[in-house]
C-alpha positions in Angstrom: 0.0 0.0 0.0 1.3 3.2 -0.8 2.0 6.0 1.9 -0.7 8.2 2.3 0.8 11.1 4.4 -1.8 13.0 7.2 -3.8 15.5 5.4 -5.6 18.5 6.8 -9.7 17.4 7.6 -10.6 20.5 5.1 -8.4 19.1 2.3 -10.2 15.6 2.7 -13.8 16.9 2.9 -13.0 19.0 -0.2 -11.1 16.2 -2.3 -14.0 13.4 -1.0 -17.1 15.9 -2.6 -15.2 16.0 -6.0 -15.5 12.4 -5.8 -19.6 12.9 -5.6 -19.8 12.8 -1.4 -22.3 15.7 0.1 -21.9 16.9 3.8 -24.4 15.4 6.0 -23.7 16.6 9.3 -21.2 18.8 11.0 -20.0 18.8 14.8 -16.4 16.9 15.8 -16.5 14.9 12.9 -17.8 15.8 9.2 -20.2 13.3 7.9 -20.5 12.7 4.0 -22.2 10.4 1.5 -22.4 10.0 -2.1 -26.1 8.4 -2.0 -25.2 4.6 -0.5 -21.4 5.1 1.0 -21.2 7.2 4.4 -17.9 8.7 5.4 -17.3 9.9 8.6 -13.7 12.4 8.8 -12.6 13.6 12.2 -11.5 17.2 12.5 -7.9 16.7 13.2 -5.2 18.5 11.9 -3.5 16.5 10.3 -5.8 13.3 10.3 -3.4 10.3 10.8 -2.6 8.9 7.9 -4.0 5.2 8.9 -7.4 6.7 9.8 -7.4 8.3 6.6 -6.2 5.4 4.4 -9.3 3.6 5.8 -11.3 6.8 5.6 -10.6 6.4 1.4 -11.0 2.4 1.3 -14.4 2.8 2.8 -15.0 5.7 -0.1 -14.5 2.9 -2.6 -11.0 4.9 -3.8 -7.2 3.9 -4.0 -4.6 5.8 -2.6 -3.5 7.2 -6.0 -7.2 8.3 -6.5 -7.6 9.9 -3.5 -4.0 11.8 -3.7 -4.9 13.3 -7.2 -8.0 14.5 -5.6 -6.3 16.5 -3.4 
């Protein structure tokens, strides 16, 4: 698996809703969903980049995806 390093909770949410996810629900942790997948992205800065790795395998994406979204 390639490294994913941590990335900044706004850069996420933004990089996850050009992949088709929608805010949900604000508070300590950002909820999203594209219609059947639901992400949930903690407000650290940086996340840790093994929460986030699992944050983008549960968006359906690969590392490379998710790093060209950002």
């Amino acid at each position: 698996m390639p490294k994913l390093p941590g990335v900044n909770h706004r850069a996420a949410v933004k990089a996850f809703e050009k992949a088709g996810f929608r805010i949900l629900r604000e508070g300590k942790h950002v909820v999203m969903s594209n219609g059947t997948r639901f992400l949930t992205i903690p407000r650290h800065n940086p996340v840790n980049a093994i929460t986030m790795a699992g944050i983008v395998r549960d968006a359906g994406l690969t590392i490379e995806e998710f790093k060209k979204l950002l």
